[in-house]
Residue frames relative to the residue before (quaternion, step in Angstrom):
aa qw qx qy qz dx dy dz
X 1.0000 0.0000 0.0000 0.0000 0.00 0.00 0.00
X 0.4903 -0.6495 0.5712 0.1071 3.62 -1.21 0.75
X 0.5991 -0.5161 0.4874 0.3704 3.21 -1.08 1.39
X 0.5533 0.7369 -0.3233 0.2152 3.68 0.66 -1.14
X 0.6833 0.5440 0.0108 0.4870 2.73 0.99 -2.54
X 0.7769 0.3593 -0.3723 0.3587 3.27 0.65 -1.04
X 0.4130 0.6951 -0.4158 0.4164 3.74 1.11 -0.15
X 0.8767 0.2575 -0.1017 0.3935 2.89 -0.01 -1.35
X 0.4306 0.5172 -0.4852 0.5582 3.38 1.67 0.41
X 0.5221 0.5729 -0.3373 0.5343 4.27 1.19 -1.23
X 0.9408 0.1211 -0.2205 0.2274 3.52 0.31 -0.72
X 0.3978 0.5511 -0.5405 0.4958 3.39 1.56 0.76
X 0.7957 0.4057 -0.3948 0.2156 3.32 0.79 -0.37
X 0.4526 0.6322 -0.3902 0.4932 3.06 2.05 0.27
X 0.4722 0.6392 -0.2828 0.5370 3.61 1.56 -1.10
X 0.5859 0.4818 -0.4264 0.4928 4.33 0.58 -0.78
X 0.6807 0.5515 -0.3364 0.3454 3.55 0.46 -1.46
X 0.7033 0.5430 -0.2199 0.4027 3.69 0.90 -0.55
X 0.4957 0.7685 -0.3275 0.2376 2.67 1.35 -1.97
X 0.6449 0.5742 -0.2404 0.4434 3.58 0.12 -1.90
X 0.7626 0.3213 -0.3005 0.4743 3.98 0.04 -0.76
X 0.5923 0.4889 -0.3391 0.5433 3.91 0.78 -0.83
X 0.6414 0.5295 -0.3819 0.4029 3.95 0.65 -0.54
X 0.7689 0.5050 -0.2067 0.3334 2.88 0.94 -1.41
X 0.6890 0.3460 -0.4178 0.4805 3.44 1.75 0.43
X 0.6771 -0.4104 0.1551 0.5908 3.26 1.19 0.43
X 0.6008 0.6943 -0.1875 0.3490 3.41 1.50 -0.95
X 0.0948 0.8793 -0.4655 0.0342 3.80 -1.14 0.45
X 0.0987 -0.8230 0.4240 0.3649 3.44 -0.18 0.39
X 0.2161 -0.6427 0.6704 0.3014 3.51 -1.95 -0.58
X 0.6873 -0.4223 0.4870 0.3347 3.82 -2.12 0.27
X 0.0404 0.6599 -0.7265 -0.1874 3.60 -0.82 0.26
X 0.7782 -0.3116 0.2064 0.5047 3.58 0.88 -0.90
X 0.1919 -0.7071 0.6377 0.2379 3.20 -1.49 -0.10
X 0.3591 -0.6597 0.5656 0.3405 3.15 -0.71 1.46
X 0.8255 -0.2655 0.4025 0.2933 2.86 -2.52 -0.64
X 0.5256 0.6157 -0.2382 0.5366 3.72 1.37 -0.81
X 0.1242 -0.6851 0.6597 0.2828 3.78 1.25 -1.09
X 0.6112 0.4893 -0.5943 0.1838 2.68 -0.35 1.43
X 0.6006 -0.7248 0.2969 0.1607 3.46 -0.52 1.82
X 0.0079 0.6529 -0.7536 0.0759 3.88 -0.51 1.60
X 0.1671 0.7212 -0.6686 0.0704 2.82 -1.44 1.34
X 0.4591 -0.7572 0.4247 0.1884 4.08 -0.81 0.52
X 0.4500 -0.7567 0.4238 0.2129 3.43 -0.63 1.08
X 0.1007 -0.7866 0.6014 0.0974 3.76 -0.64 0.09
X 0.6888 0.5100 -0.2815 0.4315 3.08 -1.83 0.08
X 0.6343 -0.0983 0.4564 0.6162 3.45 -1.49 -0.89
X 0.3764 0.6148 -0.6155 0.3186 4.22 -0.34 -0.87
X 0.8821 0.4241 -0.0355 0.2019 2.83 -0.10 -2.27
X 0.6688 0.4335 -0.1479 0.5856 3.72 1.76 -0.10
X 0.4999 0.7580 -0.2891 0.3034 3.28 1.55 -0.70
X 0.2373 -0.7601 0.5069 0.3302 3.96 -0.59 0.39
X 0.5565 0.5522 -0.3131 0.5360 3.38 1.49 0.13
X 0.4590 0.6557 -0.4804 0.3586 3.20 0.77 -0.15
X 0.5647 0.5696 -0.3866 0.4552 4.04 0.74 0.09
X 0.6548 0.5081 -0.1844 0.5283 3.39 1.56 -1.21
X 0.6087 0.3762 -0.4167 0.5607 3.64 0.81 -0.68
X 0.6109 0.4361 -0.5062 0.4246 3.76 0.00 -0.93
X 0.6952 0.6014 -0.1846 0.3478 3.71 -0.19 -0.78
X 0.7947 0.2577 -0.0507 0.5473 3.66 0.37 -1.92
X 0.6803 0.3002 -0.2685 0.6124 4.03 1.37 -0.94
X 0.8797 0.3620 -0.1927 0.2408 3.62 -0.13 -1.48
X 0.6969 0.3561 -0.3128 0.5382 3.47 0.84 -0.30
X 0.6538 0.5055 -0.3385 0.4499 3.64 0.83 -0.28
X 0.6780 0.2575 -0.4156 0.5490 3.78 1.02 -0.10
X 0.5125 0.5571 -0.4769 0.4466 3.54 0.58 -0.46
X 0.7958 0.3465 -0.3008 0.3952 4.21 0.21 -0.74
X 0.4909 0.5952 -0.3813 0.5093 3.56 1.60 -0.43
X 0.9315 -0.0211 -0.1960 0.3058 3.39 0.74 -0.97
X 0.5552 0.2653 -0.3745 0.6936 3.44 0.94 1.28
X 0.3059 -0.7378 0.5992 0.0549 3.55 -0.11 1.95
X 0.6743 0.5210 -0.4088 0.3267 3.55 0.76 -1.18
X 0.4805 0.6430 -0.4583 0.3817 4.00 0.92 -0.45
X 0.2220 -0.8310 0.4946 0.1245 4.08 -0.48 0.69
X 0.8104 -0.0850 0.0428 0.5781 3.13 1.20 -0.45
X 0.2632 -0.8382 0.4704 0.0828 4.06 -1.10 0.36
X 0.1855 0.8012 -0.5342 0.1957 3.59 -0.09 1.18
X 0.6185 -0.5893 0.5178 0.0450 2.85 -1.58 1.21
X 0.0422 -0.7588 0.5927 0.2667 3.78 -0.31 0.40
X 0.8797 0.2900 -0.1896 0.3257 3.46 0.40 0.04
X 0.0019 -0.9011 0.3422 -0.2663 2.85 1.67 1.33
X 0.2434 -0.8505 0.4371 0.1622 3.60 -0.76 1.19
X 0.4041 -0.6670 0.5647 0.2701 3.79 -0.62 0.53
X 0.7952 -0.4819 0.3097 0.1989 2.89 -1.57 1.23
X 0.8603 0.2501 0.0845 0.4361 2.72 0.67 -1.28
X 0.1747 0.7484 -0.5131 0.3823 3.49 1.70 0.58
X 0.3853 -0.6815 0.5507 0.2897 3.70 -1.14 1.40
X 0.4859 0.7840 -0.2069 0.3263 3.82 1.63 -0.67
X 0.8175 0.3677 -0.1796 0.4053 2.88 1.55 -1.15
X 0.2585 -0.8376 0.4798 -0.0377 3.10 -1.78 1.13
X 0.6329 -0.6356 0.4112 0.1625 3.37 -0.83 1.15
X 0.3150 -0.7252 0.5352 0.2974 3.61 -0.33 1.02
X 0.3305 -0.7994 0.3190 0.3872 3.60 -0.89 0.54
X 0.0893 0.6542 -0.6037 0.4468 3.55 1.22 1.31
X 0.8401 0.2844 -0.0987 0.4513 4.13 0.31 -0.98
X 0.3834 0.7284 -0.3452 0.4509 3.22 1.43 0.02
């Protein structure tokens, strides 16, 4: 197995630990990669992907278990991260 593999095996299984709360708004993420820097790009789904919170979950849920468990990750970003203030964006109706 590859230093690679095992990452991204370290961080779905850090990614599972979340999973369960991101479902419960309809929302979820996935792996696009991890660059050479180790630093984890992954894409929001679901409600995730419209959410104006969706900056706060990345941040307060996803990058904070992901660095607890796989220290070697440096940093966590969303490529398709909504802004606060996107007229687009939309409350799951769990937060409604």
């Amino acid at each position: 197995m590859s230093d690679q593999e095992r990452l991204i095996g370290e961080v779905e299984a850090a990614l599972d630990t979340i999973r369960p709360y991101l479902q419960a708004d309809a929302g979820n993420v996935s792996i696009v990669e991890i660059t050479e820097n180790k630093v984890l790009k992954i894409k929001l789904l679901g409600s995730c992907e419209s959410c104006p919170m969706s900056i706060m979950t990345l941040k307060a849920g996803i990058e904070e278990a992901v660095k607890k468990a796989v220290p070697e990750i440096t940093a966590v970003e969303a490529i398709n991260l909504t802004a606060i203030d996107d007229p687009n964006a939309v409350l799951p109706d769990v937060l409604k």
